[in-house]
N, C-alpha and C positions, 0 to 999 in steps of 0.2 A: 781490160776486162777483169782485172784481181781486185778481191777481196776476202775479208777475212774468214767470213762465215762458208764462202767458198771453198777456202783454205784447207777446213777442219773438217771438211765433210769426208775424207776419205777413208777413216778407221771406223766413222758411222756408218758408212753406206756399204762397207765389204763385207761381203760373206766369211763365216768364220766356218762352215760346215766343212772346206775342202781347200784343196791349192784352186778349184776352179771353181767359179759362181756358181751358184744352180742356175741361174739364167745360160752359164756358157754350155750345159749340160742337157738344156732341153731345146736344143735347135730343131728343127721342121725342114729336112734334107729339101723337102718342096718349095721352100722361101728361098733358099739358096745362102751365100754366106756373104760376109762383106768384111773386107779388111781396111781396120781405122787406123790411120795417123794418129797414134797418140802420144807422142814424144814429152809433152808438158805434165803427162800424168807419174814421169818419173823425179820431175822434181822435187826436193825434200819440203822447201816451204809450202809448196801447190800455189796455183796459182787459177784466176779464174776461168781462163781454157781446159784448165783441167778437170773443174770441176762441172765446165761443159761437156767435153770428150766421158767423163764416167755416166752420166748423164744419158747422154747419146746412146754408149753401147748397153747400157743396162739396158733400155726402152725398145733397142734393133733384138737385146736376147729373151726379153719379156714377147715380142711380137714373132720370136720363132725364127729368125735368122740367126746364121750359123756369124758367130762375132769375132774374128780375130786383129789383134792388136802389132802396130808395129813401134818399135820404140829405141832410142838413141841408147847407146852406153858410152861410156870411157873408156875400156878395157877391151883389147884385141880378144875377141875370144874365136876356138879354133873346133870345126868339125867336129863328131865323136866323141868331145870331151864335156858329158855333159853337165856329170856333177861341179866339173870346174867351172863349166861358165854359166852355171845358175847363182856360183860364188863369186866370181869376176863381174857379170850383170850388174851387182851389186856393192860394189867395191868403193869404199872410201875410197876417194880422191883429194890429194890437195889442192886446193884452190887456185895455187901458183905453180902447179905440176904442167901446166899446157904452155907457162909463158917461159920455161928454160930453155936454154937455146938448143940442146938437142932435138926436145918436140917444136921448136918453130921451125928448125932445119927439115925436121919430118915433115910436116902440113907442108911446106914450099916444095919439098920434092915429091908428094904421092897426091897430095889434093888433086891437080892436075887430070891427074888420072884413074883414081881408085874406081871414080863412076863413069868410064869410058864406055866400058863393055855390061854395064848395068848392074844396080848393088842385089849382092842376094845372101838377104840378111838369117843368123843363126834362128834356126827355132829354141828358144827356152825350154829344159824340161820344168815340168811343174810338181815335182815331188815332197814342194813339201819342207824340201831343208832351210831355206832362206825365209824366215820370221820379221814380220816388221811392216809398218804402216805402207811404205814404197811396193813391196812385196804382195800387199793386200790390193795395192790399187789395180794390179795382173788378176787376180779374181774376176772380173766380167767376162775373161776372152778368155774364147775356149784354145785356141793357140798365142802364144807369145814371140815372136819375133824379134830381134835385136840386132842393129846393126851400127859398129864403132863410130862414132862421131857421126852421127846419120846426117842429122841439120846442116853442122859445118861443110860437109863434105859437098849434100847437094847445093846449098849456096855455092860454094866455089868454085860446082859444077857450071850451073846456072851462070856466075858472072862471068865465066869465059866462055863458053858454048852457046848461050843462050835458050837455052833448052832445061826441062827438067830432067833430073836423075832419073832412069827408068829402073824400077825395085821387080826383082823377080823370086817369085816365091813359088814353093813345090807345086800348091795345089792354086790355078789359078781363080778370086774371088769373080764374084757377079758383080760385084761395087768394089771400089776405089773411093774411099772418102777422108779427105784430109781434115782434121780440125781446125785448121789455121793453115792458112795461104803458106804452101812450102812449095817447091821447083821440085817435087815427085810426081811421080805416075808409075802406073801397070799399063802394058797395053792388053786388048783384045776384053776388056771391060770398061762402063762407064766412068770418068774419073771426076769427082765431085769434091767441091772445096768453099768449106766455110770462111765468109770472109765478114767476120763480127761488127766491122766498121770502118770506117779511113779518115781516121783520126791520125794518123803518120801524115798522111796528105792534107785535112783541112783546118789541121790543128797543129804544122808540124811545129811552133816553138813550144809543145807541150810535151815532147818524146825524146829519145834518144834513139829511133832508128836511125839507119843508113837509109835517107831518104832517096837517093838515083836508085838503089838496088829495090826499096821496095814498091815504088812506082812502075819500075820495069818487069817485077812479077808480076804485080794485080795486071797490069797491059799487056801481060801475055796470057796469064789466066783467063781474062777476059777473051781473047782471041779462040782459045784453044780450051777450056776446061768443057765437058759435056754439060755440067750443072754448075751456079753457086747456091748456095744456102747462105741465108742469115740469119737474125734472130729479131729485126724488127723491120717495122714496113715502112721506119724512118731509114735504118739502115740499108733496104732496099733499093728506097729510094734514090738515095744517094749514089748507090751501084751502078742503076741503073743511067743515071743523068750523067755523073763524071769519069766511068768508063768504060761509056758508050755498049753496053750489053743486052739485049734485045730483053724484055719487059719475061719474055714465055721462058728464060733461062735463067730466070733465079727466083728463089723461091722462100719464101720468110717462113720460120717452122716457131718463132721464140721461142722459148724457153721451159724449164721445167722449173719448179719448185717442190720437193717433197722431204718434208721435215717429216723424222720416226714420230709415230703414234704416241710412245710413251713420254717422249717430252712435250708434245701438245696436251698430252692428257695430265699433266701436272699442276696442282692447284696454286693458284697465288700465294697462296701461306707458305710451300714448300720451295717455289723459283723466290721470294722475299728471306728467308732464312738462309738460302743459297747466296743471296744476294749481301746479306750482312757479315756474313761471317767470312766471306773467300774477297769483300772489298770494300766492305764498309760504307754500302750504298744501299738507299731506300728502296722499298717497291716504288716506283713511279714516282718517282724523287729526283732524276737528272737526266739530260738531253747526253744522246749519243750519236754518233756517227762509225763508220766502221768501213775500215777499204782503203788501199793504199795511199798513201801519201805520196802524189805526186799532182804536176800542175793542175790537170784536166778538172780532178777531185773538186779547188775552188776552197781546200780548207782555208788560208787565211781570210778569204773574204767573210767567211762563215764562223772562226772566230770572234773578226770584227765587229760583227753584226750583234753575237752574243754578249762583248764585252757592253756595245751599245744599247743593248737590252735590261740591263743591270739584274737580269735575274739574279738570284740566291740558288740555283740550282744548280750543281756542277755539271761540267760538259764533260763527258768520256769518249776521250779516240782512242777507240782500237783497231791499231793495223800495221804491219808494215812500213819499212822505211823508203820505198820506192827507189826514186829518182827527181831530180832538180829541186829540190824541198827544204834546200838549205835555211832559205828563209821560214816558210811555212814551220819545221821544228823550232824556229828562234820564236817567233809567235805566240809557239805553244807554251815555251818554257819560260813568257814573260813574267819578270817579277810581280805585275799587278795582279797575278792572280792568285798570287799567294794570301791567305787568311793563317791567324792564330787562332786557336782555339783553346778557353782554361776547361781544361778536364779533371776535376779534383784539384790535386794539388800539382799538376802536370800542365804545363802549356803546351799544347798540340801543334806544330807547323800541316796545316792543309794546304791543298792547291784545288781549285775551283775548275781549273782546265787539267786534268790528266789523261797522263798519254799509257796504252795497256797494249802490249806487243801481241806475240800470236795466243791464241788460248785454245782450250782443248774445245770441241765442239758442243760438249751438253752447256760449258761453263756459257759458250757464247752465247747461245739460246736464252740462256737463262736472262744474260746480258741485255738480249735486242727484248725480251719478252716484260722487262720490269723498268725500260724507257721511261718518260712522259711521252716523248718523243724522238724518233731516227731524224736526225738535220743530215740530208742528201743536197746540198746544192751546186752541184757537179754539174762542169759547164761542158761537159758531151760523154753521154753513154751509148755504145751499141746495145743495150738493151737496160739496165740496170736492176742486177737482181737483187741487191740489200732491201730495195725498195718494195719488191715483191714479198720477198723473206719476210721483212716487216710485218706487212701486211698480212698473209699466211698467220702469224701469232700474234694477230690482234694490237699493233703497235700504232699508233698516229704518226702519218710521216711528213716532212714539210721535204719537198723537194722541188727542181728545180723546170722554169719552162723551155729547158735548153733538147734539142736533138729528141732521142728518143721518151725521156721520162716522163711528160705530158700525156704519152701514146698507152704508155705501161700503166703508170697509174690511170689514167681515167680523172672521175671527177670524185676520186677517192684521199686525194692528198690535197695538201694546201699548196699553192703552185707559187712560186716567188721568181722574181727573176734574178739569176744568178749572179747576173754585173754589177748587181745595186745591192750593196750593205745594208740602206736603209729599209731597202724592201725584202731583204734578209730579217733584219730586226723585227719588221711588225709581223713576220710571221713566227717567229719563236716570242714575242711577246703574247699574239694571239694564243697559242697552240697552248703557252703555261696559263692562260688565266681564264680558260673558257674551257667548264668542264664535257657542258655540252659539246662542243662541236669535237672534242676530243671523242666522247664516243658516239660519234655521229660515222667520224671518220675511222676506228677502229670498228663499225661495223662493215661500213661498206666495204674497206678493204677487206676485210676476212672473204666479203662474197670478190673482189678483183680479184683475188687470190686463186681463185678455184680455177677462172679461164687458164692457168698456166699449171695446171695440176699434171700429175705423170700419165696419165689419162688422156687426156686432153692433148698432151704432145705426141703419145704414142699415134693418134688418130692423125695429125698432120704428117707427121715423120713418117706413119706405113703408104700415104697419100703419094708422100715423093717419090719411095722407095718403088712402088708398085708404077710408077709412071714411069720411073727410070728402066724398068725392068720388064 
C-alpha cells in the first residue's frame, strides 16, 4: 500500500494550531471514543498505511469521536517521567542498535514474556516540546499512547501463544480498531481490523513477509476479530472467498482522497514554472509513475512498454526503493536511455527515464498535476490511490486491469493489461497522441474523484462505526 504522494501528506495534513488537532479537541462525549493502532504513522519515510490511519482518525475526529492513537517506539520509556519520554518517543535510533548482541540477548529473554500479563502502554504528554513532521503526525489524537517495540513484541506474542497481545489502557475505548492486521486487542470492546488486501498470500513471490506467521494471523483474525474493514469490494472480496469470513463481517469503507484547496486552486502557469525551474520538465511534457519500487508495482514491464513506444517524452519515477527491485533499478538506469543534448556551447547528458526519490508534498502535486499521463500498471492493488490522486487533479491515467484498479477507476482511465508490454505500449502511445481522449479522461476522472472525497468516506466510516456500536 505505499506510495509516495502518501508519503508527503503528513506535514500537509497536520494541524499547526496546537500539540493536538482541532479535530482531537472537538469530540462528542455522546459518540464515544476509539482507539487506533497506528504504529506505521510513526515512521520517518511514511508509508501508505500511514497515510491510511491519518486519514481514518481525522474523518472518526471530524464525525465527533473521541480519537486516541496507539503507537510503537524504541526507547524504554518510564511512568512519571513525562518530559523525558515525550524525548525518548522520539529518539534517534541506530539502525543496527537492535542487531547487537546485547539487544538480541534482551528480545530472547523478555519477548517471551513482556505481553503475558497484557501491555499497558505509556500515555504521551503533548506539550509541545518535540517539533517535527513524526511529532505532527500525533496531531489528530486527542491522547497518544506508546508502547516499547509494541509490533515486535506482540508478534512474538502471537507466534508462541497464539493469541493477540491484550493492550490495556486507563480509560477503556468503545472501539478497538487496528490499521493493519496486528495480534492486538482490548477486551470488553469491539475489536476491528483493517486488512487492505492479501497480497502476502496471493502474490507471495512479490513480498518479503514471513508468510506461515502472516497467514496464521489473517486465520485467526478471521475467527475471532468482531469486524474487518477494507478498502475495496475487490479486496473484500477476496476476504471473504479465501478466509472463509461470513459476507455480514467485513465491510469495504475505500478510501479517502483530499488534496489542500490551495494547491488545486493553482493555475497551470504557476505548477509549469514550478515545474521548470525545480526539474527541468514541461507542463504536460512527460509520463510519470510514482510509488514504491517493488515487484507487485510491474515497473519494468512498464518501462518496457515505454521504451517500445519510442516516445520523446521522458518517463519520471518517483518513489522509494522498496524491496526485490534489484533488477527493475537496473532497468531504469539503462544506458539507452540516455540522450545528449547541444545547449549552446555545452553538451548536455540527459536521461529520458529518471528516477526522483521522496519529495516534499506541494513539489509532488505539482509533479502528478503537469503529467501527460500517471502510467499505474500495477499488477495487484488493495485499492490504488495514485490512481485516485491522479484523478482528483485532473491527470489522465493509464492503469492496469489487475485486482482492484478497474473497480477504482471506473471507465475513467485507459485499462491495459498488465502482463503484456505490448498492450502496455498502445496505451502510452494512445494517451501521448490523442489530445482528445486525454481530456475526455481528465474529465471524467475529476467527477471519479469525488466518490472517494473526505465526505463521502466520512458517511461510510460513521455507517460502520454506528453499526458496531
Amino acid at each position: 500500500m505505499t506510495d509516495v504522494l502518501a508519503r508527503s501528506t503528513a506535514a500537509a495534513n497536520a494541524a499547526a494550531t496546537s500539540p493536538r488537532g482541532k479535530a482531537a479537541d472537538a469530540a462528542d462525549p455522546a459518540r464515544g471514543n476509539i482507539l487506533y493502532e497506528a504504529h506505521n504513522l510513526t515512521f520517518k519515510g511514511g508509508t501508505g498505511i500511514a497515510t491510511y490511519a491519518r486519514a481514518l482518525a481525522q474523518a472518526a475526529g471530524r464525525l465527533g469521536y473521541g480519537v486516541d492513537g496507539l503507537f510503537g517506539v524504541e526507547r524504554s520509556l518510564s511512568r512519571g517521567q513525562d518530559a523525558l519520554n515525550e524525548i525518548l518517543a522520539f529518539d534517534a535510533v541506530d539502525d543496527n542498535e537492535w542487531l547487537s548482541p546485547f539487544h538480541v540477548a534482551w528480545r530472547v529473554l523478555n519477548y517471551p514474556f513482556n505481553a503475558l500479563a497484557g501491555m499497558r502502554p505509556v500515555e504521551l504528554p503533548r506539550s509541545g516540546l518535540v517539533t517535527g513532521p513524526i511529532a505532527d503526525a500525533l496531531r489528530p489524537f486527542r491522547r497518544a499512547y506508546a508502547s516499547t517495540r509494541l509490533i515486535d513484541v506482540s508478534m512474538a506474542h502471537f507466534k508462541l501463544y497464539g493469541r493477540p497481545a491484550r493492550i490495556k489502557v486507563p480509560e477503556r475505548p468503545s472501539i478497538f480498531h487496528a490499521t493493519h492486521p496486528a495480534p492486538l486487542a482490548v477486551r470488553g470492546c469491539p475489536n476491528i481490523y483493517t486488512i487492505h488486501d492479501l497480497v502476502p498470500l496471493r502474490l507471495p513471490y512479490t513480498t518479503l513477509d514471513n508468510k506461515k506467521y502472516f497467514y496464521r494471523l489473517l486465520t485467526s483474525l478471521a475467527r475471532t476479530a468482531d469486524h474487518i474493514v477494507t478498502v475495496s469490494e475487490h479486496s473484500r472480496r477476496d476476504i471473504i472467498d479465501h478466509l472463509g469470513i461470513d459476507e455480514s463481517r467485513v465491510t469495504n469503507t475505500y478510501q479517502a482522497v483530499d488534496i489542500p484547496a490551495h494547491l488545486l486552486d493553482r493555475t497551470d502557469g504557476e505548477v509549469a514554472d514550478d515545474l521548470a525551474k525545480l526539474f527541468g520538465l514541461d507542463f504536460g511534457g512527460y509520463f510519470l509513475f510514482y510509488g514504491a519500487i517493488e515487484p507487485k508495482k510491474n515497473v519494468s514491464r512498464m518501462v518496457d512498454a515505454y521504451a517500445a513506444s519510442g516516445s520523446k517524452l521522458p518517463l519520471i519515477i518517483a518513489g522509494g526503493s522498496g524491496w526485490q527491485n534489484s533488477a527493475d533499478l537496473r532497468k531504469i538506469r539503462d544506458e539507452r536511455f540516455t540522450n545528449f543534448r547541444i545547449d549552446g556551447n555545452m553538451v548536455r547528458r540527459e536521461r529520458q527515464v529518471r528516477r526522483l526519490d521522496y519529495l516534499p508534498y506541494d513539489q509532488l502535486v505539482n509533479l502528478v498535476r503537469g503529467a501527460r499521463a500517471l502510467l499505474f500498471p500495477s499488477i495487484y492493488e488493495g485499492f490504488g490511490l495514485p490512481v485516485i490522486e491522479a484523478m482528483a487533479l485532473g491527470t489522465p491515467v493509464v492503469t492496469s486491469s489487475a485486482s482492484s484498479l478497474p473497480e477504482v477507476a471506473g471507465d475513467c482511465a485507459l485499462i491495459v493489461d498488465p502482463y503484456s508490454v505490448d498492450d502496455i505500449m498502445r496505451g502510452i502511445m494512445a494517451i501521448e497522441a490523442d489530445a482528445d481522449l486525454r481530456w475526455e479522461l481528465s474529465h471524467r476522472g475529476r467527477v471519479q474523484a469525488r466518490q472517494f472525497s473526505p465526505s463521502a468516506y466520512e458517511a461510510r466510516l460513521s455507517k460502520l462505526y454506528n453499526k458496531l456500536l
